[in-house]
KEKE-3310 file (N, C-alpha, C; in steps of 0.2 Angstrom, whole numbers, plus 5000, padded with zeros to 4 digits):
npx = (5004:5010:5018:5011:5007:5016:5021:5008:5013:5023:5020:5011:5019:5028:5016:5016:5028:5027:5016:5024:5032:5024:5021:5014:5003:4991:4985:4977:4976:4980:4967:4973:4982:4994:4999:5002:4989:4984:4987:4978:4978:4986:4994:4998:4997:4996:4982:4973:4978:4971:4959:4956:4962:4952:4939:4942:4942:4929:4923:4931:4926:4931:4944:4960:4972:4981:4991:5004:5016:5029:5041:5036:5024:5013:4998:4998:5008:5002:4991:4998:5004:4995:4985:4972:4964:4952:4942:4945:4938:4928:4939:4946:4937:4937:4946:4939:4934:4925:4911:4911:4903:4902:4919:4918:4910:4917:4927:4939:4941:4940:4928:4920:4913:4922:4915:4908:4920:4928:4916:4919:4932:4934:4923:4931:4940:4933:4931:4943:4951:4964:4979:4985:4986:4985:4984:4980:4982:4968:4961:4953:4965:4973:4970:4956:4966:4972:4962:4956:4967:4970:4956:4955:4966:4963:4950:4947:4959:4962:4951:4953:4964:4956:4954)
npy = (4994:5008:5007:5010:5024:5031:5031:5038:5049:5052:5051:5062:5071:5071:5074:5088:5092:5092:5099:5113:5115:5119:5132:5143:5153:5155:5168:5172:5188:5194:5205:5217:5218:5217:5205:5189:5178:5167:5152:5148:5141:5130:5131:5120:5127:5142:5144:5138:5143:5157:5153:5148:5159:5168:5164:5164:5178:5181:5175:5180:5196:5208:5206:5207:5198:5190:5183:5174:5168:5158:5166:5180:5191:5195:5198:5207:5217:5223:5230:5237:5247:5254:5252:5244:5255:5266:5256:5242:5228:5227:5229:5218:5207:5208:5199:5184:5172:5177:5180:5177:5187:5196:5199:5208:5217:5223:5227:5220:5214:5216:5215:5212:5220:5231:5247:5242:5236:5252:5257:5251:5253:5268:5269:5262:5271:5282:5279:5277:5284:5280:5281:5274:5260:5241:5228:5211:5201:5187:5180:5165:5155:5158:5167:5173:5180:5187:5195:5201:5210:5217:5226:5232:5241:5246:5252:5256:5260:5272:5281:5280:5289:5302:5302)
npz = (5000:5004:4993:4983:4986:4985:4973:4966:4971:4965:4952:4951:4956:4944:4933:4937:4936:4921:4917:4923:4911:4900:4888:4889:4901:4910:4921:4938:4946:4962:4971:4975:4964:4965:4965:4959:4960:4958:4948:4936:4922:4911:4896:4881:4867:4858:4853:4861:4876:4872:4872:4885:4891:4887:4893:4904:4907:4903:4918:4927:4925:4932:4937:4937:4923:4915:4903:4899:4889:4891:4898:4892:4897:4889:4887:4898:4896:4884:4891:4901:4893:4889:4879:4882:4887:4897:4895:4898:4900:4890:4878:4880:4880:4866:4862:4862:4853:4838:4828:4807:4805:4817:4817:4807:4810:4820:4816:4814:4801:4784:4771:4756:4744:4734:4737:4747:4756:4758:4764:4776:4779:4779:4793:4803:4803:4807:4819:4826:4824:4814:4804:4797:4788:4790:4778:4773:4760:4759:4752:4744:4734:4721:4709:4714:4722:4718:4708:4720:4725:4714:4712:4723:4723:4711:4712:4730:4734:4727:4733:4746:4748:4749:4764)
capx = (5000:5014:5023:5004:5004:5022:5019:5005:5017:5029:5016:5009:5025:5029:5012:5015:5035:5025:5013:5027:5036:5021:5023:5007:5001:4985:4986:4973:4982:4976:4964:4977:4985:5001:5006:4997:4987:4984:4986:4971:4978:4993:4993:5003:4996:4993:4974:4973:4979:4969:4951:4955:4962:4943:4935:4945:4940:4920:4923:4933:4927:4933:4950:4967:4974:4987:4992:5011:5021:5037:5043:5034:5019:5008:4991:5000:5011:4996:4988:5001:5005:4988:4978:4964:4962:4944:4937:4948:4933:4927:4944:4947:4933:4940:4950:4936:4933:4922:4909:4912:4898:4906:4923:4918:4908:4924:4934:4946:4942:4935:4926:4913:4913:4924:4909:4907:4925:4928:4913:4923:4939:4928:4920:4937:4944:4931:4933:4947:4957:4970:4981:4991:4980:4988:4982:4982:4972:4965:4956:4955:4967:4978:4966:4954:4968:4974:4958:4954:4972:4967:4949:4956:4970:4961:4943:4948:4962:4962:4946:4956:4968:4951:4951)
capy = (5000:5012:5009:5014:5030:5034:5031:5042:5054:5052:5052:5071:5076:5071:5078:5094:5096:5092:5107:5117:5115:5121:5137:5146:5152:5159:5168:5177:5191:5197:5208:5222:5219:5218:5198:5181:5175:5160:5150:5145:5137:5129:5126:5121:5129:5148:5145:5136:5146:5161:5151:5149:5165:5172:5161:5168:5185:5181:5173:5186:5200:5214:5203:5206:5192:5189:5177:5171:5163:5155:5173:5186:5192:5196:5204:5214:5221:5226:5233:5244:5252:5260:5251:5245:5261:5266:5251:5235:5225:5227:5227:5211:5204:5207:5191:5179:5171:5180:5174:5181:5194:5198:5203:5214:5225:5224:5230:5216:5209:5218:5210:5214:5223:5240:5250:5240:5238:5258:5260:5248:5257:5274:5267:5259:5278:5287:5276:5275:5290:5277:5282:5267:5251:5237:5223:5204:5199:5182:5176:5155:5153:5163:5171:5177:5184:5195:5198:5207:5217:5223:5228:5235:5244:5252:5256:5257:5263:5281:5286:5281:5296:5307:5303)
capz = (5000:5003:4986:4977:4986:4982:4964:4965:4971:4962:4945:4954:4954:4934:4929:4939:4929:4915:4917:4923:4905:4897:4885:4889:4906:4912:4927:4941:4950:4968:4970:4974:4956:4968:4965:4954:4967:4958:4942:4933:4921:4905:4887:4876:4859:4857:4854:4867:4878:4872:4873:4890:4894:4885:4896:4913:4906:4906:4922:4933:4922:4934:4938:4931:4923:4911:4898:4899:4886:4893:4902:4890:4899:4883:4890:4904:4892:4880:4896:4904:4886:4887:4874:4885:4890:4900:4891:4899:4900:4882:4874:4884:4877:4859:4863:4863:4846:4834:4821:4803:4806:4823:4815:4801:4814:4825:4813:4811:4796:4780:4767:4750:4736:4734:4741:4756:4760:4759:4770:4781:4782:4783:4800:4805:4802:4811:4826:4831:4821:4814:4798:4793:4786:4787:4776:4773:4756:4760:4747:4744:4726:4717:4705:4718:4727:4711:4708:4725:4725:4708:4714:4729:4718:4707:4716:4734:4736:4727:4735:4753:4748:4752:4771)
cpx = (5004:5015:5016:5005:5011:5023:5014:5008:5020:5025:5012:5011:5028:5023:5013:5021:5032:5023:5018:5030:5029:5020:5018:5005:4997:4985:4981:4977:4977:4972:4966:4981:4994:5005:5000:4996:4987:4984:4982:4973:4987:4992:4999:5003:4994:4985:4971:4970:4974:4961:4951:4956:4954:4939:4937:4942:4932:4919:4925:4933:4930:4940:4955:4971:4976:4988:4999:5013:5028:5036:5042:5028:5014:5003:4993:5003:5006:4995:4989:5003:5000:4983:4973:4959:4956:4942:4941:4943:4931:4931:4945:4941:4932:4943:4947:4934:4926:4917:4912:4909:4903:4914:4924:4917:4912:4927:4939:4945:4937:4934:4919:4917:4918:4920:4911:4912:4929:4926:4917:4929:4937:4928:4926:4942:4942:4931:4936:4953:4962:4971:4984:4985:4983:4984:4984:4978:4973:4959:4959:4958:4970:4975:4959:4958:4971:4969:4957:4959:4971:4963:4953:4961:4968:4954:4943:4953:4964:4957:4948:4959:4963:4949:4957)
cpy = (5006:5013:5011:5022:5033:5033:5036:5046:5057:5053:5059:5074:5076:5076:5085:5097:5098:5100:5114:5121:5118:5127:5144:5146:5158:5162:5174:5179:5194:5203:5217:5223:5220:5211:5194:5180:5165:5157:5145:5141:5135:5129:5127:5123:5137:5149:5142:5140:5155:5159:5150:5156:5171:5169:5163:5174:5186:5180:5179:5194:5208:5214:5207:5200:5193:5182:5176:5166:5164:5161:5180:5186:5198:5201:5210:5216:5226:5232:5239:5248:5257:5257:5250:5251:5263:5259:5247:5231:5221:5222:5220:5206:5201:5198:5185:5177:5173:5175:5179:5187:5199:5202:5207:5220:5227:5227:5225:5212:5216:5214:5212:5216:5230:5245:5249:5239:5244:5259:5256:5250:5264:5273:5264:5267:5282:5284:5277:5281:5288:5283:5279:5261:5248:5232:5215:5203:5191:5179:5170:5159:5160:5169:5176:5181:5190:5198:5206:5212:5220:5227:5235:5243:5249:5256:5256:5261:5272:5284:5284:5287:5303:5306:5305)
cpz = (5000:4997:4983:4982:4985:4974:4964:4964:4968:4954:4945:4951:4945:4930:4930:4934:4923:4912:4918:4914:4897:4894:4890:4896:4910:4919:4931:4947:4958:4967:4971:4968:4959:4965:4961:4961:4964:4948:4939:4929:4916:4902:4883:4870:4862:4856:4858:4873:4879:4874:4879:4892:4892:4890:4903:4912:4908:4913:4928:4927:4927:4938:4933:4929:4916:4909:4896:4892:4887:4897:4900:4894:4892:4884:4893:4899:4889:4885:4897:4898:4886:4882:4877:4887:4895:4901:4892:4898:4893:4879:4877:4881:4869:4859:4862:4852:4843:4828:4814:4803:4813:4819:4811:4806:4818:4822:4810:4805:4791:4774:4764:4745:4738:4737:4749:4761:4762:4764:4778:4784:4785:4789:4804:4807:4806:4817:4829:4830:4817:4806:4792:4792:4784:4785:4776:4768:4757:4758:4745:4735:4724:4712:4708:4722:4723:4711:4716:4726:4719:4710:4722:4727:4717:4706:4723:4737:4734:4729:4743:4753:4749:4757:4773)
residu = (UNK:UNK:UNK:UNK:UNK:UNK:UNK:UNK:UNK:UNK:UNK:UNK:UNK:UNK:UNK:UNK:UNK:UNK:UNK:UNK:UNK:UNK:UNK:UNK:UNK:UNK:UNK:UNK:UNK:UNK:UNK:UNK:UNK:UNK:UNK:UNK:UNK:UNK:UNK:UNK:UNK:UNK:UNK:UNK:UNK:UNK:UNK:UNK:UNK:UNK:UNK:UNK:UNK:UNK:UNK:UNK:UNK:UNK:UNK:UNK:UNK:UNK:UNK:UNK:UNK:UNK:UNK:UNK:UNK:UNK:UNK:UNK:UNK:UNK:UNK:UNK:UNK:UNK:UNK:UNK:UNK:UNK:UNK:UNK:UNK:UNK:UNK:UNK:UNK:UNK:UNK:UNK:UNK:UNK:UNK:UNK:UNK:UNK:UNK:UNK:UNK:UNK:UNK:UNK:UNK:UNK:UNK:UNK:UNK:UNK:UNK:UNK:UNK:UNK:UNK:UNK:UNK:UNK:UNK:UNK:UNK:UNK:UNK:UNK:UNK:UNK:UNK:UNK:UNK:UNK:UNK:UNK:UNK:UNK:UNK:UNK:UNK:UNK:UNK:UNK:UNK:UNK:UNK:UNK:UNK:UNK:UNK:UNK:UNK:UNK:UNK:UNK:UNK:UNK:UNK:UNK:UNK:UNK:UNK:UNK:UNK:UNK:UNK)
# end
């Protein structure tokens, strides 16, 4: 009976190194925001990682909590920079996964016809006041993806030079 409970132990303590060795680490900090009071959770993949930290976020929504990989402190960095500004809660809320309807109205994604993606950067422009737009075109195949940088080209981007 001893050796089964020293095995146990001893198979604790493996799974716990394990988790230590984990990239990715979710953490809820005191409610002084002074120290980590406790660690919620590990993961070893980057969406992992954030589907948990979205779901830490609904859960202690008026918590600070951070999202670790290896010894970068990821979120907290974001935080203390100022981008959450007023609006942590919200902005914090961005992080949870999106449907395609959902990230158009966010912002992070544009998508239609020349019209419709204007009006998108427009609404993107009056938001937030940016100047810079960076892109990604992300059309399936080689020919849809000419296509939309032509399109984008030669009927989006010179009526952009009138914001």
């Amino acid at each position: 009976m001893i050796a089964v409970r020293q095995d146990e132990g001893q198979t604790a303590q493996r799974h716990a190194a394990k988790a230590e060795k984990l990239p990715y680490c979710i953490e809820l900090w005191a409610e002084d925001k002074a120290r980590v009071q406790k660690v919620l959770a590990r993961a070893a993949t980057a969406s992992l990682a954030r589907a948990i930290f979205s779901a830490a976020c609904e859960e202690h929504p008026e918590r600070r909590l951070t999202l670790r990989q290896a010894n970068r402190v990821l979120d907290d960095t974001v935080a203390n920079l100022g981008y959450y500004g007023r609006d942590m809660v919200n902005q914090r809320g961005r992080l949870r996964p999106h449907t395609l309807m959902e990230r158009i109205e966010l912002g992070q994604l544009l998508a239609g016809g020349p019209e419709t993606v204007l009006a998108q950067i427009r609404a993107i422009q009056a938001s937030l006041g940016c100047g810079i737009l960076d892109l990604v075109f992300q059309p399936v195949g080689r020919e849809k993806m000419l296509k939309a940088i032509e399109l984008f080209g030669s009927r989006v981007l010179p009526r952009l030079r009138e914001l």
